[in-house]
Structure formats: C-alpha cells, structure tokens
C-alpha positions in Angstrom: 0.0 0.0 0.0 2.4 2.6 0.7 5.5 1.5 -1.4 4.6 4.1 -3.8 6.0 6.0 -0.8 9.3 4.4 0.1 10.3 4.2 -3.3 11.2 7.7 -3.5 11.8 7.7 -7.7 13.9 10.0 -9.2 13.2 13.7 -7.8 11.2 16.3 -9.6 11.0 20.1 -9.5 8.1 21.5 -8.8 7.4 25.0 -8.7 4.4 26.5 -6.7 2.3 29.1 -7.9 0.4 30.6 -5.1 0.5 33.7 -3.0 3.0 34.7 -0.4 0.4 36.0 2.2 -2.5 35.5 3.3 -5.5 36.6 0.8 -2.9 38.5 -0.8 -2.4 40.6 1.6 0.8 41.6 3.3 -1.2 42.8 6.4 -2.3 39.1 7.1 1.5 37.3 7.4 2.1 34.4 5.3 -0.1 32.4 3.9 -0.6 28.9 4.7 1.0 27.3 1.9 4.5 28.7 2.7 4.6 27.3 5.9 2.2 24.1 5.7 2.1 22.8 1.8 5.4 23.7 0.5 7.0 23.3 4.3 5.5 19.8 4.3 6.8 18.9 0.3 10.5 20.3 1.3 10.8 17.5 4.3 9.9 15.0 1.7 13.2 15.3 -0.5 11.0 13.8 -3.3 11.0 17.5 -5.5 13.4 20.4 -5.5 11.6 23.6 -5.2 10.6 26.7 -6.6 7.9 29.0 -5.6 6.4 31.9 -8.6 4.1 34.2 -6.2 2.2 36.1 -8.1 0.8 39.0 -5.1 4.9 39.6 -4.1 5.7 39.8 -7.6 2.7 42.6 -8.2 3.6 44.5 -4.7 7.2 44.9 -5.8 6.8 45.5 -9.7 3.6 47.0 -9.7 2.3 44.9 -12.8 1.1 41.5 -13.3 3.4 38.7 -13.3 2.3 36.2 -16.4 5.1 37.6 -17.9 7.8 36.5 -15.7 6.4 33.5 -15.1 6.6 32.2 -18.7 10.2 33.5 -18.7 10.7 31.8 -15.2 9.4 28.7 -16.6 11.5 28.5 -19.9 14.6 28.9 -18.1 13.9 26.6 -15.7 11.9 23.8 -16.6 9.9 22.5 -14.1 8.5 18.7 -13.7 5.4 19.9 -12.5 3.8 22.5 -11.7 1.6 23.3 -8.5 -1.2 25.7 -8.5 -3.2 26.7 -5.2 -5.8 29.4 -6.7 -8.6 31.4 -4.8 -10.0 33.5 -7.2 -10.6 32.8 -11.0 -7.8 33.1 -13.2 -7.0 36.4 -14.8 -9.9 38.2 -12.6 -7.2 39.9 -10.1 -3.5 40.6 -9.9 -2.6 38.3 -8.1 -3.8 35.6 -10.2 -2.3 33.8 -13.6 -4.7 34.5 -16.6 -5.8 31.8 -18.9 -3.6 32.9 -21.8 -0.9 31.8 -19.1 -2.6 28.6 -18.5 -2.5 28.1 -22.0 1.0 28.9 -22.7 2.0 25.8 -20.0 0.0 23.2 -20.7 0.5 23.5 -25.1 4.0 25.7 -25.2 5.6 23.7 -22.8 3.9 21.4 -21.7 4.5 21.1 -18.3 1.6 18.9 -16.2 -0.3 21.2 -13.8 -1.8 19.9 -10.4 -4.1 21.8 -8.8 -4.6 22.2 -4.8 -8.0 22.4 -3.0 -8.7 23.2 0.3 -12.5 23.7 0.1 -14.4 22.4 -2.5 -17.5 22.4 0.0 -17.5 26.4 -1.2 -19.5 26.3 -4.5 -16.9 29.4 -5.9 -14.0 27.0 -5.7 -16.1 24.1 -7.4 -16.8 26.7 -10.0 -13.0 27.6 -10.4 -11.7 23.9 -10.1 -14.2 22.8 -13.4 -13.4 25.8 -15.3 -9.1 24.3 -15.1 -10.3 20.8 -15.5 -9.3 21.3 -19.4 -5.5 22.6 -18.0 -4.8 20.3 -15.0 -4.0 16.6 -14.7 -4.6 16.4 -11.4 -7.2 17.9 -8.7 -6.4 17.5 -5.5 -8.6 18.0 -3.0 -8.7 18.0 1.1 -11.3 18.7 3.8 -14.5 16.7 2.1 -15.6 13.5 0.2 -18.7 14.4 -0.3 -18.2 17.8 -2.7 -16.2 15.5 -4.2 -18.9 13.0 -5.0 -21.2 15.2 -6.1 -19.2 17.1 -8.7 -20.1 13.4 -11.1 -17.1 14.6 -13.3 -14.7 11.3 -13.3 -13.7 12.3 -17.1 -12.6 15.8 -15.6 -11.2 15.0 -12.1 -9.1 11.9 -10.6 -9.9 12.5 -7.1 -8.0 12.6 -4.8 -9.3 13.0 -1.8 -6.6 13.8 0.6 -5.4 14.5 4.1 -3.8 18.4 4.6 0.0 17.5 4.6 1.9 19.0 7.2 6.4 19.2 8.1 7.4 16.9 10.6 10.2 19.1 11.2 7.7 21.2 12.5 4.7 19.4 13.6 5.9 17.2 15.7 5.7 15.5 19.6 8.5 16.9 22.3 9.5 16.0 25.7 8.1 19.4 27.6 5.6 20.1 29.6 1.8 20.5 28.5 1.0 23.4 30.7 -2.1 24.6 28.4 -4.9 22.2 29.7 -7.8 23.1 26.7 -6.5 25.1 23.7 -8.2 26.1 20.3 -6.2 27.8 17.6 -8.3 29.2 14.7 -10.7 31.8 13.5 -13.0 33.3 16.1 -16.3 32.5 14.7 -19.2 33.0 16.7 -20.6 29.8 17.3 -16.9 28.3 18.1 -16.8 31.3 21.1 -19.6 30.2 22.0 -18.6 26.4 22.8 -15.4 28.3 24.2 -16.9 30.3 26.8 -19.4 27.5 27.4 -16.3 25.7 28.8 -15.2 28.6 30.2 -18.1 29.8 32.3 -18.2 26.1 33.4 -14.6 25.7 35.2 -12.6 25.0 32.3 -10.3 27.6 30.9 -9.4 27.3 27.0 -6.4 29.2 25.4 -7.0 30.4 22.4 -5.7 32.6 19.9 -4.7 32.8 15.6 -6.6 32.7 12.9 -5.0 33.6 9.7 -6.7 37.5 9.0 -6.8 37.5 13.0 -3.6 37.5 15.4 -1.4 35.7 13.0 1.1 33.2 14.5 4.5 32.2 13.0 3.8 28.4 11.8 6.3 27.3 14.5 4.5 29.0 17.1 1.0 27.8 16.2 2.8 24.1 16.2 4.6 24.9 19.8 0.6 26.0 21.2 0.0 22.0 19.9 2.8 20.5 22.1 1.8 22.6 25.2 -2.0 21.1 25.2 -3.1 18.7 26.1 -6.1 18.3 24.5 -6.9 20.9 21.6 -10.6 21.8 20.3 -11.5 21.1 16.8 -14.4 21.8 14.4 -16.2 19.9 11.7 -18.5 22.5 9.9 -17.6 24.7 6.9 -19.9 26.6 4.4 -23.6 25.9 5.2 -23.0 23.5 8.1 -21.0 21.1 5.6 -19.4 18.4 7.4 -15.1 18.7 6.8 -12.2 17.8 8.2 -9.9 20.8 8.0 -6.0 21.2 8.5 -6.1 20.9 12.6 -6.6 17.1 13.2 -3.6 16.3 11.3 -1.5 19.4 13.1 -2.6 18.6 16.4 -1.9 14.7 16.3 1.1 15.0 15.1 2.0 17.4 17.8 0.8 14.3 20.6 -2.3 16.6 21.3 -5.6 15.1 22.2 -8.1 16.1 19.7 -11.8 16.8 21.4 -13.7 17.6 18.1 -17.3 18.4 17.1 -19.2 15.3 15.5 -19.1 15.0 11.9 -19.0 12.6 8.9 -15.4 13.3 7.2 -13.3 12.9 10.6 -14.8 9.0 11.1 -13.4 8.4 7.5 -9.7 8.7 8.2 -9.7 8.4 12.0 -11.5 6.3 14.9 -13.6 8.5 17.3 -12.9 7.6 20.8 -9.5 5.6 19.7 -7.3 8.3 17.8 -9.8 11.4 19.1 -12.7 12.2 21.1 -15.9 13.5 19.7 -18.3 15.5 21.2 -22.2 16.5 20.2 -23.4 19.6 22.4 -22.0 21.7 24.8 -22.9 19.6 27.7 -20.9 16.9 26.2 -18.1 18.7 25.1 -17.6 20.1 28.7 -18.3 16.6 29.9 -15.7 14.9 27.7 -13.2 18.0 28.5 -13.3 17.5 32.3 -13.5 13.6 32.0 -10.2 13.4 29.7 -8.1 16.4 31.7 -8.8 14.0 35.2 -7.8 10.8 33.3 -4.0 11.6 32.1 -3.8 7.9 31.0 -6.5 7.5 28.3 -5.8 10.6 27.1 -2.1 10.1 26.2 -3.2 7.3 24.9 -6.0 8.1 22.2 -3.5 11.4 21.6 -0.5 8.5 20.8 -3.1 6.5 18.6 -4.1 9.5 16.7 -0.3 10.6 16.2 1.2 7.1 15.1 -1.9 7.0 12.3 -0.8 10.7 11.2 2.4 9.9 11.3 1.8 6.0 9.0 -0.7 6.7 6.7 -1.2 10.6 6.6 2.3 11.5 6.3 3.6 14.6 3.9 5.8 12.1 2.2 3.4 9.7 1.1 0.6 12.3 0.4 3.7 14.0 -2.2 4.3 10.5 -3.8 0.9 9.7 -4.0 0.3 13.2 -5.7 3.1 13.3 -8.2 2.7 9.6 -9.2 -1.2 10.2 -10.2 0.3 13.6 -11.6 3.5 12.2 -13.8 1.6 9.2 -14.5 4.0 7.0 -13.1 3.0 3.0 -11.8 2.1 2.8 -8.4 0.6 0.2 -5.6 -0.7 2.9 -3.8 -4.3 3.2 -4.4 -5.4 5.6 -2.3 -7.6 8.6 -4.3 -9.0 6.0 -6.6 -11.5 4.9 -4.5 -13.3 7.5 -1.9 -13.2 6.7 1.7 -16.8 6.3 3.0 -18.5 6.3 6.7 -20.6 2.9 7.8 -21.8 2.1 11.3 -18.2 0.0 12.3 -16.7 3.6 11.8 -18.6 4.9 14.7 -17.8 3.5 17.7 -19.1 4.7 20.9 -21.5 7.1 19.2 -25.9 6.4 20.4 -27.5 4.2 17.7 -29.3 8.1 17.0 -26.0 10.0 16.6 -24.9 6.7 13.8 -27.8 7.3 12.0 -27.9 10.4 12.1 -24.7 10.8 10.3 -25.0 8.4 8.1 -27.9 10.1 6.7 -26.0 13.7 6.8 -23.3 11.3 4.7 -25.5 9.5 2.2 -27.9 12.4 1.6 -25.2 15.0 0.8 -23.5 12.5 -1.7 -25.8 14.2 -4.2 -25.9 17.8 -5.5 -29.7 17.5 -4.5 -29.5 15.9 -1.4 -26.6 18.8 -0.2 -29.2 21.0 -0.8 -31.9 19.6 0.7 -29.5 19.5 3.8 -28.3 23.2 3.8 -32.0 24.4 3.1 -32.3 22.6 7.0 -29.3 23.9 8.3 -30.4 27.3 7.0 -34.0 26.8 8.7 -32.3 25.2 12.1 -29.3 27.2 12.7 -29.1 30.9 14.1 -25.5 31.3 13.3 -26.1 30.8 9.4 -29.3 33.3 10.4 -27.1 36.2 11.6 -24.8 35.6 8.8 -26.9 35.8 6.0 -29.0 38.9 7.5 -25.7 40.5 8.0 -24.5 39.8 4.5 -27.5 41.2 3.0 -27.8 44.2 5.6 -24.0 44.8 3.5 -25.7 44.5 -0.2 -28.2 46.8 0.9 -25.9 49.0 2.0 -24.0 49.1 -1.1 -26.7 49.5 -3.0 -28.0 52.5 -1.4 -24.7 54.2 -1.2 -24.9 54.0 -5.3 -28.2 54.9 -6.0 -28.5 58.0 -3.3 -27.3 61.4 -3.0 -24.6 61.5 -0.2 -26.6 63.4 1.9 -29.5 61.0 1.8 -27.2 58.0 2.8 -25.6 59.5 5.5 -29.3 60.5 6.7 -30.3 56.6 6.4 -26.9 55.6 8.3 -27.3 57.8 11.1 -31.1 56.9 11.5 -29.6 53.1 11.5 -27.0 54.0 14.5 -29.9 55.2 16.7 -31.7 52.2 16.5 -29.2 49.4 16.3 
C-alpha cells in the first residue's frame, strides 16, 4: 500500500504558484502554503523547489506577473507544476490569466496539479471545473462528499486527501503540557460560543490565531499544539457542511488530544474515541473535556493512537508521492484517491445508535448535488448562526446599493437613523 512511498523515484521540480500572504495581503502574514504545503513537500526530499508568487511579484513591480512566469518557466523547466488558486484566473493581480494557462500546458507542456482546500464552497467548485481542461490532477482535502457530487470522473481523478503537514515542525516533544484546553483558529461565533461554554463552566481554553486575526508564526502555532493537552477542533464549513480541516492532522502530530465536534469526514480517516474524542453539544463537550483532563492515562493514549496514524498513513511524504505519481503518470501500488473513503456504522464506535444514523444520513444524503441541498436548506432553517450571517451579509448588499443609487446626503441620513436604532 504505501511503497509508492518508500520508493522515493527520481526527484522532480516543482514549482508553486500561489500567493506569499494570506489573501494577498501583506497585512495578514504568510499564507498557509509557505509554511504548511510547500514546508510539508521540502521535508519529503522527493521534488526540488521553486515557488512563482504572483501578489509579491505585483507589490514589488507594480504589474502583473504572467510575464515573468513564462520566462521563469522556460529557463527553468519544471517537472510539475503546483497551483493553489482562490480566485478565478485572470480576474485579479494576483492571479495567472488563462492565456498563461494556456501557454504551459501546449508551449511547454508542463503537467499542472491543482490544490484544494474547500471544495464544499460552490466558488472553488466553480473555479476547479473551469481548469479541469489545464490540470491533470485535482487535488482535494477537507471533504468526500463535494467530491462526490461534482459526477465529473472524465474531468477530475480525485483525490481526496489529508492536509500534509512538516514533521520538522509538527511534531511530539518532551516538555511540559501546561495549556490544559486550547483552540487555535478563526474566532467564529458559534466556536466562542462552545469556548466560553467551557469557560463559564470551570474550564479555561487558550486560544488565539486565525490567519486574517492574530497571526502566529507556523512554529509557534505548532509549539501552542505540544503545550495542550487536548486541543478543540471543528467539523463544519460553508452551510454546516461536514469537513475535516488542517487541525486534526497538526494537532496529532504534535501528541495533542483532539476533542472535536461530531461530523462525517473525521470518522473516515480516523476512529472516534481511539485516535480522538468526539463531542455532540456543549454539555458533552464540557463533559468529555473535564473527564479526559482527570484521566491523564486514556488521554495520552488516544493522543499517541491519533499521532502514530498521522504519522503511518497521513504522512507529507506519502501524500507527495501519492500526488506526483497520479500527476507524472507514473506506476504505483498505492491506491489511495481511486477509491473515496466512506462512513458505515463500524466507523462509529461509541456514538448512540441516533447519533450513527444520524450521520450516516448527513453522509449519504449530501452525496448528491440535490440531497446537499436539501440538507443546507435545514441547516439554513435550524441554525441561528447561518441566520445572523446571511442577514448581515445582506444588511452589506443593501448598504452598497444604497450608497450607489442615493445622494450622499440621503445616505448619510439613512446611516445615522440606522445607529440610533441598532
């Protein structure tokens, strides 16, 4: 299974094309893949690497950079070539047009592999179809499902994959745990709310980052890992989509217990209550937080289980071999990505018979583009968080409109009328 892996074939040289900061934006500190996908690719020794970024290259020259990459590229002839794209190409700056797309896959054709993070968001489906023509390979990580239901086997060969992370970096240590409850990450509303649920209860949680928030350094997000001993994680993206994002892998990997919210994608790769500990409602989550900080014992040991899977079958090496094999075309036993990992009962151990089939169904009905729908159209109706952000997101259309279509005078009327109220 994983000799595709150990083989280590004759290296490559990839070259990344993806931005140096986050969103683009210097303000935000470096993006993710500088310090997670390329990091996690440079441990490997499988590829030697070169990195094209197309927001540094507009911040320092002050024009787009298609130019320069083509010129890049002919002088240095990559193997392959990694894209990790936000935003539809040619429609910003800081973003290759198609012309460029073009120029690499008939000029000199170069194979292209491109990296998803969140193919639950219909904008990146949208994107990821309209390269299917210019890519080999998508690759994608956080959900099966949006996988599933993009029915495009001619287009894609999924690859549904785990978030690759340096073990340089990410990584267990001898120190002392002296953060009891952590979570690192975005502060959405409904996660503060689980936080100072615990909180208000007797159990303290550190937290802190979030990439457009207080951005940490990769190695100090990883060294906020080692110190906890058990970290809190979160299974919901877009629309109450079930996913398993980046922070499983980084926590296991850093011997941190991983308490995590319920969902279908986590059971696919991992087994609750053996590698982490899931949790359904606050009242459980603060249960399972105070049970697991009195019992030292069984957590070490679901946080070694979780770590020694990371470390086998969710490594950055094989995820990189894997990757450039299906890429370069090249024979492997490795079959992972060919067939989609899927949720049944035996995968949920230790959940209620109701909580089983319960996500099962979540699983089985969002398979299909109808079926997701059916099940956002209920979160929608059940959910006050998706409430408030919808509202608010409108409130901002309004406003937008309005501040086109009325004098200046009249608007700021409206908007101080608004501030008295709310």
């Amino acid at each position: 299974m994983l000799n595709s892996a150990k083989k280590n074939a004759k290296k490559i040289k990839a070259l990344f094309v993806c931005d140096q900061w986050c969103a683009g934006n210097p303000k935000f500190g470096l993006s993710e893949w500088e310090g997670g996908l390329i990091g996690s690719l440079r441990s490997t020794d499988l590829a030697d690497i070169d990195v094209f970024h197309f927001d540094a290259y507009y911040e320092e020259h002050h024009e787009r950079g298609d130019a320069a990459l083509l010129t890049h590229i002919a002088s240095s002839r990559p193997g392959v070539i990694c894209l990790v794209l936000y935003k539809m190409p040619g429609s910003d700056v800081n973003v290759l047009k198609w012309e460029t797309l073009d120029a690499i896959k008939n000029v000199y054709q170069i194979p292209m592999v491109a990296i998803w993070g969140d193919l639950e968001n219909p904008e990146q489906v949208t994107i990821s179809r309209a390269l299917c023509p210019y890519v080999v390979v998508n690759a994608a990580t956080a959900t099966v499902t949006s996988l599933a239901r993009l029915h495009a086997p001619g287009q894609y060969i999924y690859m549904y994959m785990w978030v690759p992370r340096d073990p340089n970096i990410f990584h267990d240590w001898e120190g002392t745990r002296d953060i009891d409850v952590s979570y690192l990450g975005t502060p959405k509303e409904d996660r503060l709310t689980r936080i100072t649920y615990l909180t208000s209860h007797g159990v303290p949680v550190t937290y802190t980052g979030g990439e457009r928030y207080r951005h940490l350094t990769t190695e100090d997000y990883a060294d906020m890992y080692r110190r906890s001993k058990i970290t809190l994680s979160f299974s919901r993206g877009m629309l109450g989509s079930h996913v398993i994002n980046a922070r499983p892998f980084e926590a296991m990997l850093c011997g941190a217990m991983v308490l995590e919210e319920a969902g279908a994608e986590t059971p696919k790769l991992y087994g609750p209550f053996i590698d982490y500990v899931p949790y359904v409602s606050n009242k459980d989550l603060l249960e399972k937080a105070r049970y697991y900080l009195a019992h030292d014992d069984e957590r070490k040991r679901i946080a070694q289980n979780g770590k020694n899977k990371t470390e086998i079958l969710y490594s950055a090496k094989r995820f990189w071999s894997v990757l450039f094999d299906r890429t370069l075309g090249r024979a492997t036993e490795d079959m992972w990505g060919k067939i989609l990992p899927a949720l049944y009962i035996s995968s949920l151990p230790g959940f209620s018979w109701f909580q089983k089939i319960w996500l099962l169904w979540v699983d089985r009905l969002t398979l299909s583009k109808y079926g997701y729908l059916m099940y956002t159209y209920f979160h929608i109706l059940t959910d006050k968080w998706t409430w408030l952000t919808l509202v608010f997101k409108n409130l901002a259309f309004m406003r937008k409109i309005l501040q086109n279509i009325l004098p200046q005078s009249a608007f700021n009327a409206i908007m101080r009328v608004k501030r008295k109220l709310f």
